[in-house]
N, CA, C and O atoms as a printed pandas DataFrame, in Angstrom:
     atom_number atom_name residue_name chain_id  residue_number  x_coord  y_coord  z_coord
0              1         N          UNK        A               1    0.852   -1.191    0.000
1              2        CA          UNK        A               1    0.000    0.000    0.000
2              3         C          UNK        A               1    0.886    1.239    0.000
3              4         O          UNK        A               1    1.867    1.399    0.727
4              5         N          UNK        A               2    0.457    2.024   -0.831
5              6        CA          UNK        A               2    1.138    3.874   -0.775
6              7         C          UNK        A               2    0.441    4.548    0.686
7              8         O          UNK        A               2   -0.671    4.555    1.213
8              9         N          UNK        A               3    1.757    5.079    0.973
9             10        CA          UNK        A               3    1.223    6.031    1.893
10            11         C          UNK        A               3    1.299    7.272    0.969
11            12         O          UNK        A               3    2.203    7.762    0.291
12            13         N          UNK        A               4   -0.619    7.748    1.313
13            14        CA          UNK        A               4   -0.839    9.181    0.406
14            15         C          UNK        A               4   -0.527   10.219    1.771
15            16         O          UNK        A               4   -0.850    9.995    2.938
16            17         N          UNK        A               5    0.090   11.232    1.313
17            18        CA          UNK        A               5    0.458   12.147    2.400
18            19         C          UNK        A               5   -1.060   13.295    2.073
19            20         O          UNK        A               5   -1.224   13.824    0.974
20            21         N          UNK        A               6   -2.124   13.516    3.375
21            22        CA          UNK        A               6   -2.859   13.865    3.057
22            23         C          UNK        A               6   -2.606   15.601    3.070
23            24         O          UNK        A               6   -1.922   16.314    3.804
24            25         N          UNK        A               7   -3.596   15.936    1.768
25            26        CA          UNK        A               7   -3.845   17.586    1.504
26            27         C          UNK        A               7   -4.116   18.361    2.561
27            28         O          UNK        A               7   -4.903   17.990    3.431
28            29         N          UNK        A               8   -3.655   19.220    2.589
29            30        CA          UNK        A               8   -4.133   20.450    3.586
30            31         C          UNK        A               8   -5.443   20.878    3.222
31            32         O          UNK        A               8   -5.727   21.418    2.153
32            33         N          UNK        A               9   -6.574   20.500    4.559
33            34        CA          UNK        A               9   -7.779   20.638    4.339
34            35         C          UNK        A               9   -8.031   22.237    3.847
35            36         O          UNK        A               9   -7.564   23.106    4.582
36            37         N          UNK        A              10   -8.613   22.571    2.864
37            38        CA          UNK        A              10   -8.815   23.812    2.307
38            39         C          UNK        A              10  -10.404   24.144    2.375
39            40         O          UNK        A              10  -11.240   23.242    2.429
40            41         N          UNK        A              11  -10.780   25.672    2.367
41            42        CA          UNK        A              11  -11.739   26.086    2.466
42            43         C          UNK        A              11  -13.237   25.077    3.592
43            44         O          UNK        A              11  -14.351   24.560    3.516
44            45         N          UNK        A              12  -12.036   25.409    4.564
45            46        CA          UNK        A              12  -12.864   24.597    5.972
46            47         C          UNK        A              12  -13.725   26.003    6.677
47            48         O          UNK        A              12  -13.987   26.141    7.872
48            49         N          UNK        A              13  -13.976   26.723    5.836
49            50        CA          UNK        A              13  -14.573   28.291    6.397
50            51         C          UNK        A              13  -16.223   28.442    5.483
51            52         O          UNK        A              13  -16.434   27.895    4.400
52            53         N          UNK        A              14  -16.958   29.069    6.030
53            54        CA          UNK        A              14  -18.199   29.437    4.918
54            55         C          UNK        A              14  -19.008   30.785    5.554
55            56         O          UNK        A              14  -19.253   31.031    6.735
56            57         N          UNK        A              15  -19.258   31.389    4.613
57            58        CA          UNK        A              15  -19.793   32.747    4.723
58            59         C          UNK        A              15  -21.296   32.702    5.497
59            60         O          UNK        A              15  -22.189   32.378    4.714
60            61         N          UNK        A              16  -21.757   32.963    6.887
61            62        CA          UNK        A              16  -22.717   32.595    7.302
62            63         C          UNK        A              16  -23.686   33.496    6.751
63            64         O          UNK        A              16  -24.841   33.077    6.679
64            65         N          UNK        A              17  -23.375   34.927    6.253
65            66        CA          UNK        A              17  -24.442   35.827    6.181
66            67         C          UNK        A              17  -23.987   36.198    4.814
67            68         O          UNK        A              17  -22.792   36.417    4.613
68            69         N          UNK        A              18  -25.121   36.306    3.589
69            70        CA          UNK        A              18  -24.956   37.249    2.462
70            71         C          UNK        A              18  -26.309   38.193    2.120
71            72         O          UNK        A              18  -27.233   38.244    2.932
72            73         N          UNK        A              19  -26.336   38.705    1.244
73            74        CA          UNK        A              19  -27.018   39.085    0.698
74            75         C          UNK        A              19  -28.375   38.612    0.492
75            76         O          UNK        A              19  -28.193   37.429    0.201
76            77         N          UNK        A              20  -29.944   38.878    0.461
77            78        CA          UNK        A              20  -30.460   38.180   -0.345
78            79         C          UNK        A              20  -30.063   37.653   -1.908
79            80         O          UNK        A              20  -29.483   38.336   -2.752
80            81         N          UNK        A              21  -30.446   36.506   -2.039
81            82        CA          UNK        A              21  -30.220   36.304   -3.400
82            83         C          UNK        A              21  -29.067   35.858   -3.987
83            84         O          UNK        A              21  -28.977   35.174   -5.006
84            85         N          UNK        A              22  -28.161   36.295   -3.267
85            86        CA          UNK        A              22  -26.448   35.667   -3.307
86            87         C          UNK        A              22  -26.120   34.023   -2.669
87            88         O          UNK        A              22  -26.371   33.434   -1.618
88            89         N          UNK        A              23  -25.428   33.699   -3.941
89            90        CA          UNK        A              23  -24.933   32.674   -3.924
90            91         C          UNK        A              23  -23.422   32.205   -4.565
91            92         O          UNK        A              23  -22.762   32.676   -5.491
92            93         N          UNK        A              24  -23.190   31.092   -3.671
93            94        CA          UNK        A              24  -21.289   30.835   -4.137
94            95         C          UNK        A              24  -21.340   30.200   -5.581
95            96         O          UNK        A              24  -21.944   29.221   -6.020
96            97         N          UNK        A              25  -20.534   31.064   -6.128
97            98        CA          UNK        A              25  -20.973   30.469   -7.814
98            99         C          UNK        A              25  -19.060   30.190   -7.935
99           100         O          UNK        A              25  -18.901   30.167   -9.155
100          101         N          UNK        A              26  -17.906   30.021   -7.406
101          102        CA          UNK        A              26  -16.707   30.023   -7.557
102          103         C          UNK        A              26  -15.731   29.892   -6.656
103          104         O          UNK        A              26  -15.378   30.922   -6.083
104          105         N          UNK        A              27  -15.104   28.693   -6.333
105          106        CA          UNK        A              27  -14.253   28.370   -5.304
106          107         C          UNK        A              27  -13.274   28.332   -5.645
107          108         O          UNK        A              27  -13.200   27.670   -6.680
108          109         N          UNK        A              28  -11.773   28.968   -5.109
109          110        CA          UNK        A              28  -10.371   28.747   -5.855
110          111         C          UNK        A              28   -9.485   28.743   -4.622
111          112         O          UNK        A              28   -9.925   29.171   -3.555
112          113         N          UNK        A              29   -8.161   28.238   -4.744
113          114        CA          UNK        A              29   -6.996   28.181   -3.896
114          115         C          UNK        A              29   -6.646   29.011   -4.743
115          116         O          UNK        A              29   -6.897   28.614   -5.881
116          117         N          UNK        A              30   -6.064   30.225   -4.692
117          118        CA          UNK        A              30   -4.616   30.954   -5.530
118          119         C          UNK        A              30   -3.632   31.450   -4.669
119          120         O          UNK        A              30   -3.903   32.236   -3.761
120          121         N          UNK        A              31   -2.230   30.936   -4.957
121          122        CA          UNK        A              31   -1.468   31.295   -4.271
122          123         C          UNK        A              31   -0.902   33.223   -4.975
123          124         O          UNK        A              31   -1.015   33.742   -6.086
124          125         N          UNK        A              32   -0.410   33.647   -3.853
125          126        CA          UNK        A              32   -0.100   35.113   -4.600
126          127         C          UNK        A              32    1.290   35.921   -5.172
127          128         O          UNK        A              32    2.201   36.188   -4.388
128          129         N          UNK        A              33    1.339   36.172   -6.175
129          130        CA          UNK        A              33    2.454   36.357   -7.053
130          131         C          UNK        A              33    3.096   37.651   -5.992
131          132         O          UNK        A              33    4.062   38.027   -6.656
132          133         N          UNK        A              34    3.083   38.142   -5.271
133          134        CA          UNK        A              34    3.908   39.497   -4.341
134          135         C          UNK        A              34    4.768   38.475   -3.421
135          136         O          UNK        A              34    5.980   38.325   -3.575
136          137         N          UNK        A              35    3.984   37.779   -2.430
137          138        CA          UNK        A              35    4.597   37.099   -1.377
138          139         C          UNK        A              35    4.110   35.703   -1.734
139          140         O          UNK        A              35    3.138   35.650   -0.980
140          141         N          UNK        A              36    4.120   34.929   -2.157
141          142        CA          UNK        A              36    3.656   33.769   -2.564
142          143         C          UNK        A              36    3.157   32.889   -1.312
143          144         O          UNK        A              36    3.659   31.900   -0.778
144          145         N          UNK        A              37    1.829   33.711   -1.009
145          146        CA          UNK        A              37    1.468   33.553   -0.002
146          147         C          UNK        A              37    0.209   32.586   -0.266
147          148         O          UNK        A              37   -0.599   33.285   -0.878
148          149         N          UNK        A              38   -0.430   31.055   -0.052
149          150        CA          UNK        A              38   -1.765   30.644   -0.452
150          151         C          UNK        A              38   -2.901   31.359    0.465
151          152         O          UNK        A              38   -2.986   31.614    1.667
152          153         N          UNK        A              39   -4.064   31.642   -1.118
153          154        CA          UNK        A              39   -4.953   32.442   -0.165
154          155         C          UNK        A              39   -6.254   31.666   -0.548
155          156         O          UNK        A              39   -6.222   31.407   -1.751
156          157         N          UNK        A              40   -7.528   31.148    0.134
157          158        CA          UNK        A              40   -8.687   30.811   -0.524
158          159         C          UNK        A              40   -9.252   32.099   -0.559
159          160         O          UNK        A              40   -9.072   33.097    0.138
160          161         N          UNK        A              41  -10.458   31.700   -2.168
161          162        CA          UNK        A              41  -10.732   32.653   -2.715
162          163         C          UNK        A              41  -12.110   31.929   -2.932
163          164         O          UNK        A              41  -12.107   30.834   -3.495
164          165         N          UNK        A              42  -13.566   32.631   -2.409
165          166        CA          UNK        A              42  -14.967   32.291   -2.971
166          167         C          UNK        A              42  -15.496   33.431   -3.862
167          168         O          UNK        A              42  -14.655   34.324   -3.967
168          169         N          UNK        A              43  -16.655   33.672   -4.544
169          170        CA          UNK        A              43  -17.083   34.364   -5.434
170          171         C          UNK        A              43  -18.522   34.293   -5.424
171          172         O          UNK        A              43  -19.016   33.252   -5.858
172          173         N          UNK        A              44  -19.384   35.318   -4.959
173          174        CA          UNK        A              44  -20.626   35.197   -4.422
174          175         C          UNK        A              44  -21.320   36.191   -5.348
175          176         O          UNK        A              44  -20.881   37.326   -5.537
176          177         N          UNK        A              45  -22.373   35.730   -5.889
177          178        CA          UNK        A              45  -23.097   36.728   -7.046
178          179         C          UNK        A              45  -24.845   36.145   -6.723
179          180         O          UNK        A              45  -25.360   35.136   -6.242
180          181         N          UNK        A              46  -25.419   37.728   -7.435
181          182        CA          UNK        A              46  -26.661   37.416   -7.183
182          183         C          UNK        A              46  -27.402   37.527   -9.156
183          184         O          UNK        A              46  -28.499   37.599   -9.710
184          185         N          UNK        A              47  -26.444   37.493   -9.402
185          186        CA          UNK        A              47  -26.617   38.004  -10.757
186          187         C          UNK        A              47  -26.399   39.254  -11.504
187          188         O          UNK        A              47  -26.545   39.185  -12.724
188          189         N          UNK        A              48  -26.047   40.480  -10.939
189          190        CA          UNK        A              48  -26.103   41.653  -10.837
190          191         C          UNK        A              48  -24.816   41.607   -9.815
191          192         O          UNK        A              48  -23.852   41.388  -10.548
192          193         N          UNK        A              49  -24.550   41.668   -9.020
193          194        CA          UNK        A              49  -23.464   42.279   -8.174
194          195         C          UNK        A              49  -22.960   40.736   -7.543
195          196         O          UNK        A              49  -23.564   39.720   -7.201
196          197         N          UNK        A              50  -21.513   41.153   -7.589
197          198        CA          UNK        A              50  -20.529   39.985   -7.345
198          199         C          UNK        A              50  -19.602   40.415   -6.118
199          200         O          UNK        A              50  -19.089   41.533   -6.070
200          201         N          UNK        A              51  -19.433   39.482   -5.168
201          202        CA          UNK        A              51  -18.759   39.724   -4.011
202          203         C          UNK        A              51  -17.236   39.145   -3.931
203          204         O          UNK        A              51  -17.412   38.028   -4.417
204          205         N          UNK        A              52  -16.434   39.191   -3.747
205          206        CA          UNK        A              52  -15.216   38.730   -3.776
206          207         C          UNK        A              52  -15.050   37.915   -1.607
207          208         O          UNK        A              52  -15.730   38.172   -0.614
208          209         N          UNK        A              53  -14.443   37.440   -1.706
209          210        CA          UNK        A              53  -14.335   36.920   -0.462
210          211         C          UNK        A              53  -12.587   35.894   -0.512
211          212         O          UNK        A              53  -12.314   34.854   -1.111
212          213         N          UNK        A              54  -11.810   36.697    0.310
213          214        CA          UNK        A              54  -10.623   35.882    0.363
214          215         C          UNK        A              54   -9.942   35.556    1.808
215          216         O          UNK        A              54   -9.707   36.351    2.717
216          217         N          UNK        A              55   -9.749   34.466    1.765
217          218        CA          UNK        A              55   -9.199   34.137    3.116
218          219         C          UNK        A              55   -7.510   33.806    3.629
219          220         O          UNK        A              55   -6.866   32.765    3.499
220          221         N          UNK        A              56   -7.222   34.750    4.072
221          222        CA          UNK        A              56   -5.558   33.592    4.431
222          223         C          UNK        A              56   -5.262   34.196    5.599
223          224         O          UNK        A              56   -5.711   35.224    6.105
224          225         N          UNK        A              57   -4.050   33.049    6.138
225          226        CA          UNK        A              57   -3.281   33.362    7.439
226          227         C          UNK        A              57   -3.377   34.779    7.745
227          228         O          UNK        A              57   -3.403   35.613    6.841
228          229         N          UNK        A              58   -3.447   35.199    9.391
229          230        CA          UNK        A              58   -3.147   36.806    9.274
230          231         C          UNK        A              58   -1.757   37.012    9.241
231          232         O          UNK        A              58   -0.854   36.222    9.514
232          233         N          UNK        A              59   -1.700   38.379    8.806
233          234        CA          UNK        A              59   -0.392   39.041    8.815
234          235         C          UNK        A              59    0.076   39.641   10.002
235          236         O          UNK        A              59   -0.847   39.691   10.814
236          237         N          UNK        A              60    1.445   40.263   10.579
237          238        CA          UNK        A              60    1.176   40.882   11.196
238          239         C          UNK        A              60    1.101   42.417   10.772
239          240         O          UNK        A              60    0.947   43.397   11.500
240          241         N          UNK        A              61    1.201   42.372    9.851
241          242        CA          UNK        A              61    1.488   43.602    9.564
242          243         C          UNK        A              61    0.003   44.599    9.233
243          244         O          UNK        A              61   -0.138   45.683    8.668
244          245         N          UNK        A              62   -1.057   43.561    9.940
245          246        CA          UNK        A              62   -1.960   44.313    9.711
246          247         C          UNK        A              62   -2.942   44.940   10.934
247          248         O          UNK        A              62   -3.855   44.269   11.416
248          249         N          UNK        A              63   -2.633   46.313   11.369
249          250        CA          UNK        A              63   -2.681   46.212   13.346
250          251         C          UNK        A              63   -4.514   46.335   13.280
251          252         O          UNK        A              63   -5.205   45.724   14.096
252          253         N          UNK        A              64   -5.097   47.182   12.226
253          254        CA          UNK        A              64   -6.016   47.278   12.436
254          255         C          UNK        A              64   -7.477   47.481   10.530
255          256         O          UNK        A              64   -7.164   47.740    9.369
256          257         N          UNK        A              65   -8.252   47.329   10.865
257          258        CA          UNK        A              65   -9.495   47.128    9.483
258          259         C          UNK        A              65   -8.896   47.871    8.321
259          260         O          UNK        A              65   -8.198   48.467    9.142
260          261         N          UNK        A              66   -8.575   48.312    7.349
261          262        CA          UNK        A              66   -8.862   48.700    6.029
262          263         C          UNK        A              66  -10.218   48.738    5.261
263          264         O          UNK        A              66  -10.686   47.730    4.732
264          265         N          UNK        A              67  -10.743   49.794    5.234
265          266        CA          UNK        A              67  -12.254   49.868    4.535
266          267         C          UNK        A              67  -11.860   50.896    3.589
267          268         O          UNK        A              67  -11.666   51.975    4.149
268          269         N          UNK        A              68  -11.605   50.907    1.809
269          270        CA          UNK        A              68  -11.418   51.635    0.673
270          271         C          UNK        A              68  -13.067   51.736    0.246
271          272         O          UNK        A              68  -13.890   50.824    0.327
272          273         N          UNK        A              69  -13.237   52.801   -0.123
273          274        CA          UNK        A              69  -15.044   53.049   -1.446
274          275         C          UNK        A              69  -13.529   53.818   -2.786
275          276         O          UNK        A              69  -12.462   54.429   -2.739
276          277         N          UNK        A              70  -14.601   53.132   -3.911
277          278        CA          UNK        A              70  -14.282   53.887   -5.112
278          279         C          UNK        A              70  -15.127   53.795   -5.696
279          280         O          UNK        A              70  -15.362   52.633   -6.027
280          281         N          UNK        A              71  -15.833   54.560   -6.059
281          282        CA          UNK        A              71  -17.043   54.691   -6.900
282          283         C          UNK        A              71  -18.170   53.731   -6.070
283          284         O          UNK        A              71  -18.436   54.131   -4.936
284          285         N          UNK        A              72  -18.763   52.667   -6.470
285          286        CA          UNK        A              72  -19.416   51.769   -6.399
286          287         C          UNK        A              72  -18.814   50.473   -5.168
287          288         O          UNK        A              72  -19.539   49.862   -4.383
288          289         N          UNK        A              73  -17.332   50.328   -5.314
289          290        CA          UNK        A              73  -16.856   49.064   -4.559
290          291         C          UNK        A              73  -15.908   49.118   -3.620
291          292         O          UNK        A              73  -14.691   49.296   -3.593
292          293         N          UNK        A              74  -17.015   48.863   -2.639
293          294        CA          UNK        A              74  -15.896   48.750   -1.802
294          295         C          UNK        A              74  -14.719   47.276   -1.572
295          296         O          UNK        A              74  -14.611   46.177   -2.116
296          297         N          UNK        A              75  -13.977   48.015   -0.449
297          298        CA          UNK        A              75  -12.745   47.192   -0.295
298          299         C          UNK        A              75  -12.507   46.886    1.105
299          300         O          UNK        A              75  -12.461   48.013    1.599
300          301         N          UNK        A              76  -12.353   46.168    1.920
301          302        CA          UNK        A              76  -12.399   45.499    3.210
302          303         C          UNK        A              76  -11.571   44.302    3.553
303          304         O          UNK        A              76  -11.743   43.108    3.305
304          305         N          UNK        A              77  -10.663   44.915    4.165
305          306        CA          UNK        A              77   -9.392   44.103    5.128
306          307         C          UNK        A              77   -9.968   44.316    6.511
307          308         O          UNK        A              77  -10.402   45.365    6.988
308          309         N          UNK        A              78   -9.857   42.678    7.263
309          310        CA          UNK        A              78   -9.452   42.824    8.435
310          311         C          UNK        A              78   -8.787   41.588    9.147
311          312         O          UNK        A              78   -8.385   40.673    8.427
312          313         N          UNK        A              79   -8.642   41.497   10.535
313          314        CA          UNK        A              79   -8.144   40.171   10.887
314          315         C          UNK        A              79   -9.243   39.753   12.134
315          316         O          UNK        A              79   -9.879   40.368   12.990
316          317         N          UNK        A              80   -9.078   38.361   11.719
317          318        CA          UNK        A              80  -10.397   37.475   12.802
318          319         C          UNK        A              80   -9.357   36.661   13.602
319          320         O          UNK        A              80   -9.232   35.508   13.189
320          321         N          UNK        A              81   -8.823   36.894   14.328
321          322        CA          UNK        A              81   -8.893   35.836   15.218
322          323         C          UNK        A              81   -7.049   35.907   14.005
323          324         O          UNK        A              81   -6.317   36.773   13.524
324          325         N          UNK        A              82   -7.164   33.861   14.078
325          326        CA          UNK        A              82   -5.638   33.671   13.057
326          327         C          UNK        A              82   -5.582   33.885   11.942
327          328         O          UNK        A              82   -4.475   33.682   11.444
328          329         N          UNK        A              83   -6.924   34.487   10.810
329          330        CA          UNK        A              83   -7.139   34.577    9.676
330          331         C          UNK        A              83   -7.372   35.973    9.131
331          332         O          UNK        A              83   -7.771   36.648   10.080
332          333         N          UNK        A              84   -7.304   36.711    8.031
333          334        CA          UNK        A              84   -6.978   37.778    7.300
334          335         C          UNK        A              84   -8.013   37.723    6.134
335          336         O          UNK        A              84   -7.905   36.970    5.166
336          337         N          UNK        A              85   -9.208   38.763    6.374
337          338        CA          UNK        A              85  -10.610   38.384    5.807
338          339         C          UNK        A              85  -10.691   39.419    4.805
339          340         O          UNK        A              85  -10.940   40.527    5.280
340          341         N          UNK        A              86  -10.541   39.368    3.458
341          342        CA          UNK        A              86  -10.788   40.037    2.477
342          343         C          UNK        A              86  -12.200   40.402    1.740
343          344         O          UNK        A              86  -12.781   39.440    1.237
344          345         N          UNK        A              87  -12.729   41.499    1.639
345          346        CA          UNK        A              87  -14.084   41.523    0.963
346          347         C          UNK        A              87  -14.156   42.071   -0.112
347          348         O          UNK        A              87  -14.119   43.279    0.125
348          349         N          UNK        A              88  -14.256   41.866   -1.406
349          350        CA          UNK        A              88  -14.256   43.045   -2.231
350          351         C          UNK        A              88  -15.428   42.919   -3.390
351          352         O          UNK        A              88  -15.571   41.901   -4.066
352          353         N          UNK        A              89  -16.135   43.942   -3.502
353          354        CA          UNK        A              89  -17.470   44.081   -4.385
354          355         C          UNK        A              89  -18.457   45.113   -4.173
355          356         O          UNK        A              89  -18.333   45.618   -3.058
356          357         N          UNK        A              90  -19.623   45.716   -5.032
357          358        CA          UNK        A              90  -20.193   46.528   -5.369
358          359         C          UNK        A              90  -21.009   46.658   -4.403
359          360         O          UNK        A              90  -22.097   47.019   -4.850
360          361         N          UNK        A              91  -21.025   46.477   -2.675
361          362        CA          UNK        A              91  -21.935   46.689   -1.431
362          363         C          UNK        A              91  -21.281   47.304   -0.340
363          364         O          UNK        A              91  -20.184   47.184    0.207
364          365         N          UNK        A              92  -22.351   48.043   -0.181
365          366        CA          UNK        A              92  -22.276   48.709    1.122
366          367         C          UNK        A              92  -21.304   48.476    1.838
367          368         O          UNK        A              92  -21.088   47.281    2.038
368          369         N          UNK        A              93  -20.244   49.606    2.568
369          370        CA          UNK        A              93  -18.773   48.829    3.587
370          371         C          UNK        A              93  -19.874   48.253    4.755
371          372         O          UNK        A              93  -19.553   47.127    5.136
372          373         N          UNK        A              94  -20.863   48.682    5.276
373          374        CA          UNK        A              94  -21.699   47.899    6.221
374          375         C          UNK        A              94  -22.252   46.523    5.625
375          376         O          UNK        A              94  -22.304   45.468    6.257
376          377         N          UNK        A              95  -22.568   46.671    4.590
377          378        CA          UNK        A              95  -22.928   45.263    4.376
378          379         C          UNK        A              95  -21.252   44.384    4.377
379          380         O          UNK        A              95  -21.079   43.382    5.072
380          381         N          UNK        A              96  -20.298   44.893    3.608
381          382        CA          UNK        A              96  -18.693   44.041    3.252
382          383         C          UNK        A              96  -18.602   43.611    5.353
383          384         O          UNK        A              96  -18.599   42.540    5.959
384          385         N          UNK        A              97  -18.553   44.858    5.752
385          386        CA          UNK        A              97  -18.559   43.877    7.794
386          387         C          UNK        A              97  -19.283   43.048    7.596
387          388         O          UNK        A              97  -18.756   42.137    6.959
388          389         N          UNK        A              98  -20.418   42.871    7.865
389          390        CA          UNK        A              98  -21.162   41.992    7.744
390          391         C          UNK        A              98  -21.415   40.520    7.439
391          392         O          UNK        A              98  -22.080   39.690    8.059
392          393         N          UNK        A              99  -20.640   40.412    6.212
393          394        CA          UNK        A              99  -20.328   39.636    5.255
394          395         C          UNK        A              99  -19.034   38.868    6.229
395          396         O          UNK        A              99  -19.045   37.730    6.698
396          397         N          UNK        A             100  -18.005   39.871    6.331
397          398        CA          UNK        A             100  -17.011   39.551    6.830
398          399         C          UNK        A             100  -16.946   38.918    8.310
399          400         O          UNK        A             100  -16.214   37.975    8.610
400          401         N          UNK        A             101  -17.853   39.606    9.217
401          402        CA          UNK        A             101  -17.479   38.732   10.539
402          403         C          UNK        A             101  -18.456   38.020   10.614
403          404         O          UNK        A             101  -18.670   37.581   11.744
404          405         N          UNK        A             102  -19.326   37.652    9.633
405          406        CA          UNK        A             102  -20.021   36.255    9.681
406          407         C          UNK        A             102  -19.536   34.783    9.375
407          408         O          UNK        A             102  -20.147   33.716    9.430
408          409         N          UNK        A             103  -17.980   35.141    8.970
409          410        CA          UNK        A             103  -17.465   34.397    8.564
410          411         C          UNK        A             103  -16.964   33.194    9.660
411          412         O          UNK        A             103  -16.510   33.673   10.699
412          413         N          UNK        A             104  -16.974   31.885    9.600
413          414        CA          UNK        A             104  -16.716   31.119   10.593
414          415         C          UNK        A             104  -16.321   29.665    9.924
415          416         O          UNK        A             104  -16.348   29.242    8.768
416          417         N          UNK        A             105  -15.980   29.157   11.064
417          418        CA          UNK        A             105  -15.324   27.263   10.579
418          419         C          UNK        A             105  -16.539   26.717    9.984
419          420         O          UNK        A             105  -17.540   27.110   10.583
420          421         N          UNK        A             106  -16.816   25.830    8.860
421          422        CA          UNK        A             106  -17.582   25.197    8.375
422          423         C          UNK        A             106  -18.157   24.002    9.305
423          424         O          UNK        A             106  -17.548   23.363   10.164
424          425         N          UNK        A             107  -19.256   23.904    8.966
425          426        CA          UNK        A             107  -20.176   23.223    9.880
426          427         C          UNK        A             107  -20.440   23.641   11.362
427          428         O          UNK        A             107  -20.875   22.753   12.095
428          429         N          UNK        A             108  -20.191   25.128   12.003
429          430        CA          UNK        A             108  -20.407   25.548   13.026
430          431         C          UNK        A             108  -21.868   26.170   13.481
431          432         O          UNK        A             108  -22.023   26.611   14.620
């Protein structure tokens, strides 16, 4: 028998709160070309407006939230706990919180 050396369980997280109408239409691992850092990446759309959602290790370099508006989309950094919660898409920075600290371990 092979010993399979098992995968690093990925996207063990799920978005408890969205939008009406929103749903996960796109799941990805991408690791990142700056710091080649692996980040999970979901993609939440209602048909009309698309949410970005990325997850990885925290940094330290990040002491406290990042909330960007440009035009229409906002942008939302923060850190939970050991993880580094990315939001990015065409809603409300109250709705992107929202979104964001609903975030929790799968099956909780």
């Amino acid at each position: 028998a092979v010993a399979m050396t098992p995968k690093p369980r990925q996207h063990q997280w799920e978005v408890k709160f969205l939008p009406v109408g929103m749903e996960e239409i796109k799941r990805e691992t991408r690791r990142l070309a700056m710091t080649g850092q692996v980040v999970e990446y979901k993609l939440f759309s209602d048909g009309m407006v698309d949410v970005s959602v990325y997850v990885q290790p925290a940094q330290d370099s990040l002491d406290s939230d990042v909330v960007l508006r440009h035009s229409t989309n906002t942008f939302l950094s923060l850190t939970n706990g050991q993880v580094q919660i990315t939001i990015i898409g065409k809603v409300p920075p109250q709705t992107a919180y929202e979104i964001a600290h609903s975030i929790g371990a799968a099956g909780e």
